[in-house]
N, C-alpha and C positions, 0 to 999 in steps of 0.2 A: 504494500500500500504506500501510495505517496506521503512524505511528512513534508508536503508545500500546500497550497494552494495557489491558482489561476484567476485573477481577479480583468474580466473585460472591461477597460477603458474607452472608453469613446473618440476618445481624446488623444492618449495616447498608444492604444493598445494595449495589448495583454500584459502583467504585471503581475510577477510571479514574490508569493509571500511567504516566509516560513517563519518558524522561532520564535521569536521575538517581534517579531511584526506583526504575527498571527494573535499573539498574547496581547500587546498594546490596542490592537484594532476590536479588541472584543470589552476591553474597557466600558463602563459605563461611559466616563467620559469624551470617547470617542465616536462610542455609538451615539449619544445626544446628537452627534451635528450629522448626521442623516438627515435629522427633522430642522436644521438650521439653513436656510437657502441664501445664498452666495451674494445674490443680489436684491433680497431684502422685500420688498411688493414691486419691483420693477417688471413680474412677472404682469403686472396691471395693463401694460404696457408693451412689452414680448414677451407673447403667451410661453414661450418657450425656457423663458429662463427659469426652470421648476430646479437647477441644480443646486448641488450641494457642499455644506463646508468639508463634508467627508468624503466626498469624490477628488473636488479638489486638495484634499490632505494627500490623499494615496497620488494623484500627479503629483504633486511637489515633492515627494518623498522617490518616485521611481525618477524625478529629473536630478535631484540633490544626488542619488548613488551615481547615476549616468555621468553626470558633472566631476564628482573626485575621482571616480575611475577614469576620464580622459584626461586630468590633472595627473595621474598616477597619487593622488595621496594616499597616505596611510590612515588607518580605524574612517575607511568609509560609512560603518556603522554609524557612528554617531551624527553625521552627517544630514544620513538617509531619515532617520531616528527624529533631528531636531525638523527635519521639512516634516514629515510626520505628522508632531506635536503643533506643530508653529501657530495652527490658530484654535487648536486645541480649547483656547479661550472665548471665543466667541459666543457675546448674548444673541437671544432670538432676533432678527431679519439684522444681524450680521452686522454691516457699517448703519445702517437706516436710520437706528434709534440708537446709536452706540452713547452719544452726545450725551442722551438724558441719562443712562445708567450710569457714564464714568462719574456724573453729578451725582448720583443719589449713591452709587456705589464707595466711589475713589478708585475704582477700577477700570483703565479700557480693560480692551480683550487678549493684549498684550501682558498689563500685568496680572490679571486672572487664568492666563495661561502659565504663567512663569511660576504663581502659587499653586495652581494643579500638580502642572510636574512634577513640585517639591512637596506636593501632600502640607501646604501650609494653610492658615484658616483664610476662608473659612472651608476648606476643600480637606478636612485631614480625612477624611476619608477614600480620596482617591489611594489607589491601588497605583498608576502609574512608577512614581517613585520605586517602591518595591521590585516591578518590574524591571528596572533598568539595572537596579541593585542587582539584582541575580542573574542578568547576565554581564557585569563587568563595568556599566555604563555610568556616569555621575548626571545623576540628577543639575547638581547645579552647571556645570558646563553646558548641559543641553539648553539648560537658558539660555546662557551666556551666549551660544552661538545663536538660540532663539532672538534674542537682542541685539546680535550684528557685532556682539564687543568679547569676545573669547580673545584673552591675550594667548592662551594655550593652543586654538584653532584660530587664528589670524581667518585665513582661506576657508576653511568651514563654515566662518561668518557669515563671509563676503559671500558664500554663494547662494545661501540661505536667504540670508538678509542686507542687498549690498546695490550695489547702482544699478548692475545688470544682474537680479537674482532668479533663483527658480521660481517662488512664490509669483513672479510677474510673469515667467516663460509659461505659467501653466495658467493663470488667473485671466491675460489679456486672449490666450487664443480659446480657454475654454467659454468666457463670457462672450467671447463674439460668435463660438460654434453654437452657442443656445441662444443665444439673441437674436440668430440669422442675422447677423452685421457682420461682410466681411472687411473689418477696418482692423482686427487686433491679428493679421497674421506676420507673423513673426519665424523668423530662420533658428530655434532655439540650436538643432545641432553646429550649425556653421558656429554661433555663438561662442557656445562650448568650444570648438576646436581652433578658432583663433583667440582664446584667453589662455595667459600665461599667469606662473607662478613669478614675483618679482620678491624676494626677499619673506617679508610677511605680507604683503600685499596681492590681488590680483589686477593683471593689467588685460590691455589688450595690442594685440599689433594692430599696423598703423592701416593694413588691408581689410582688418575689420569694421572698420568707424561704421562703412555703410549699413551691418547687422546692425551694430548698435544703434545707429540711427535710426533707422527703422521699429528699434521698440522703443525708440522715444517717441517718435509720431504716431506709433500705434496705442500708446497709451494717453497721449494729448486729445488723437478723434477720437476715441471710448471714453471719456471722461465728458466731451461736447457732443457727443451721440447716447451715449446709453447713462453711464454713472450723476451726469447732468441734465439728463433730461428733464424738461420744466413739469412731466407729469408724474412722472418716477419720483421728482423733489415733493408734488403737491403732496401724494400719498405719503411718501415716508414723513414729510412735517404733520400732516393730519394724525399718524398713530402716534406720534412724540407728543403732539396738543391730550389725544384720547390720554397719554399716560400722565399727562402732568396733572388731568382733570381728576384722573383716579383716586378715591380717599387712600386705599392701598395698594400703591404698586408693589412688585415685588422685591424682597428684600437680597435675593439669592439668584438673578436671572438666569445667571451662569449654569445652574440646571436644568434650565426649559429650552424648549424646541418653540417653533415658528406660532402650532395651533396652542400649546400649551399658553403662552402669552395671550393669543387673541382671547381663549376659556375664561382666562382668569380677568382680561380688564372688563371683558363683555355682561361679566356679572355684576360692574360696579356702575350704579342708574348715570354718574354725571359724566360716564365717557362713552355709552352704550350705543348714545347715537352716531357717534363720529366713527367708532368702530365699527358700526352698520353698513355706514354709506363705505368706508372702505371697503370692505367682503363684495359690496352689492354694484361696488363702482361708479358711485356715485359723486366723485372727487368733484373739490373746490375748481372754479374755471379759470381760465386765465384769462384778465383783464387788461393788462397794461407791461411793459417792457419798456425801464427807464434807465437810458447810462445812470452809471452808477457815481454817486457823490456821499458821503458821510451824512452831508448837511440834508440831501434829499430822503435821503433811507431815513433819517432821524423825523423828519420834517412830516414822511408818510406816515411812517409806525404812528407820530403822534396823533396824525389828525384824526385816522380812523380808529386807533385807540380810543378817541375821545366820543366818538358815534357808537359803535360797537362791540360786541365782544369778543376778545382775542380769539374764544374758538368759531369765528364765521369770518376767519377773512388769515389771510397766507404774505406776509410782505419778506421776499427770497434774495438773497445777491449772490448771482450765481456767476464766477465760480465764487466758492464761497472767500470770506479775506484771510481763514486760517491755508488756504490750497492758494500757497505763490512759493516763489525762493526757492532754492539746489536743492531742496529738500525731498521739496513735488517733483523738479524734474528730475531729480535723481541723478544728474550728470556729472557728480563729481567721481569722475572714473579717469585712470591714466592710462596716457597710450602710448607704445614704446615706436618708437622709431630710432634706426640707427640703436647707436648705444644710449642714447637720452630718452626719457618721457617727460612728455606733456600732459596739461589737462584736455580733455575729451573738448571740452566747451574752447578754448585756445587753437583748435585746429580746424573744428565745424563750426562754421556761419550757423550753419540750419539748427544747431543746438542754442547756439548764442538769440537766434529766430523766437524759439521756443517759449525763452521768459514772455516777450512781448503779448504772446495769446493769455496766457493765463493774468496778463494786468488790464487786460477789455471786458470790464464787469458789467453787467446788468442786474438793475433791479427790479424782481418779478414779482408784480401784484396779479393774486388770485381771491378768488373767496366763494362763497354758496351762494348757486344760480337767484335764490331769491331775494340777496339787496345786490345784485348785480348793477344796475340801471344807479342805486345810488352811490354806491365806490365810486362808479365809471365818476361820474359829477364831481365827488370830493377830490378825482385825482386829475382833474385838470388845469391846475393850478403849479402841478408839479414835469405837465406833458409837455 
């Protein structure tokens, strides 16, 4: 009898598990994100996008081995292991509502993933830890590279979590394979084979720029196509309004899945209805699309704040002002030419390009079709 199993990918293809991967995947905390969807209610929107933070785990985890084995590194295990775990943390619809939990929590899903691993509160339950323990592995390293900063795996970081990592090789072509948007295709193997090891660092040669570039603009139109989309944003702000209206939200998200959340806010009278018209799609419209100024966004919030109430009306600046800077592009990556490296952004124009989209903000007013006619009125002042 086999002691593997054959896991079909969509994505990537077949994805062969044994050990240790077999034990980790059978986790509670693993199995939760089955019921966690990748892209939050944007299924609203493309019907297609029903996938998952667990489907995507096992891509990030068979690109993270693929990636060290063409590096030649050594303990590819832990590697494979932390692409795995890496969002291991994730509350119900994923980025959507991450905003209100790390408020009520003190938690994103980075660091509720980083306490799972280690069996820390409020997770000392988790089994994970244990697991890695028995076969050789440190819990806390696998953070560490979870977090992009293992002085002990420099490069294990980096490929995990780094300018050009697995988490994005696998996250931009599978959201655009479910979303029917082909905008996030990307060369992941070429990727992998024109990246070099540079000391503690990973770089790239000077013939790759064009891969990389390429998942810089693959991830710039997926972010102005699907992850920003004005209806995707209506619906995700509507269930963040339903949770803030909730007498009890919940104290622990980190254990629920997508419908377990909608269960539990749907039974509380003063968010029922906005979590109605969500399920039933009945989202806020969009009214108005205003370049973006400080003074205007302050100027709208206020006025209609002063007419209505916060849950019948949607004022957005998309892209949002926390998504600007090398952070979002991700571009601080070096590239060897000759005997010297440069920065990524120092050699490509089109990267230097890049910032400029993400500082042309819009402000998107929505609200409920029935003071439609009177927003429209009060926002003319600001048109």
């Amino acid at each position: 009898m086999a002691d593997y199993k054959i896991i079909q990918d969509p994505l990537n293809g077949p994805i062969k598990l044994s050990g240790l991967y077999e034990e980790l995947l059978d986790t509670p905390e693993m199995q939760r994100l089955r019921y966690v969807k990748s892209l939050g209610l944007c299924y609203l929107v493309f019907p297609g996008a029903n996938h998952t933070r667990f489907e995507h785990s096992l891509g990030v985890m068979n690109l993270a081995r693929d990636f060290a084995h063409t590096l030649e590194l050594e303990d590819t295990d832990i590697a494979a292991v932390s692409g795995l775990l890496h969002d291991v943390g994730h509350p119900p619809m994923s980025h959507g509502v991450e905003r209100f939990f790390q408020d009520s929590t003190g938690m994103d899903h980075l660091e509720a993933g980083v306490r799972i691993v280690r069996g820390k509160p409020p997770f000392e339950s988790s089994r994970i830890p244990d697991i890695l323990d028995s076969h050789g592995i440190d819990p806390g390293e696998v953070t560490q590279i979870m977090k992009g900063k293992s002085s002990r795996y420099p490069i294990h970081s980096k490929i995990v979590s780094g300018p050009i990592d697995v988490d994005e090789m696998d996250y931009l072509r599978r959201d655009s394979l479910f979303c029917g948007v082909k905008l996030g295709l990307i060369d992941e193997r070429r990727i992998m084979n024109i990246a070099k090891t540079e000391s503690s660092d990973l770089v790239i040669e000077e013939k790759g720029i064009p891969a990389v570039e390429s998942v810089l603009i693959a991830r710039i139109l997926m972010y102005n196509s699907v992850y920003f989309h004005k209806t995707c944003r209506i619906a995700q702000i509507m269930m963040e309004k339903a949770l803030e209206l909730a007498s009890s939200p919940p104290e622990n998200p980190f254990n629920m899945g997508d419908h377990d959340l909608l269960a539990a806010i749907s039974k509380d009278e003063a968010s029922r209805k906005l979590v109605g018209e969500i399920m039933q799609r009945k989202l806020f419209k969009p009214l108005a699309r205003v370049p973006y100024s400080k003074e205007k966004e302050s100027g709208i919030t206020r006025k209609l704040g002063s007419n209505y109430n916060t849950s019948d009306f949607i004022v957005d600046v998309i892209p949002p002002l926390s998504f600007s800077g090398i952070d979002r592009v991700k571009s601080d990556l070096r590239v060897v030419t000759g005997k010297k490296t440069y920065s990524l952004e120092g050699v490509s124009p089109l990267v230097r390009a890049l910032y400029e989209t993400l500082e042309i903000r819009t402000i998107n007013v929505s609200s409920r079709e029935g003071i439609r006619d009177e927003v429209l009125n009060d926002l003319v002042e600001f048109t």
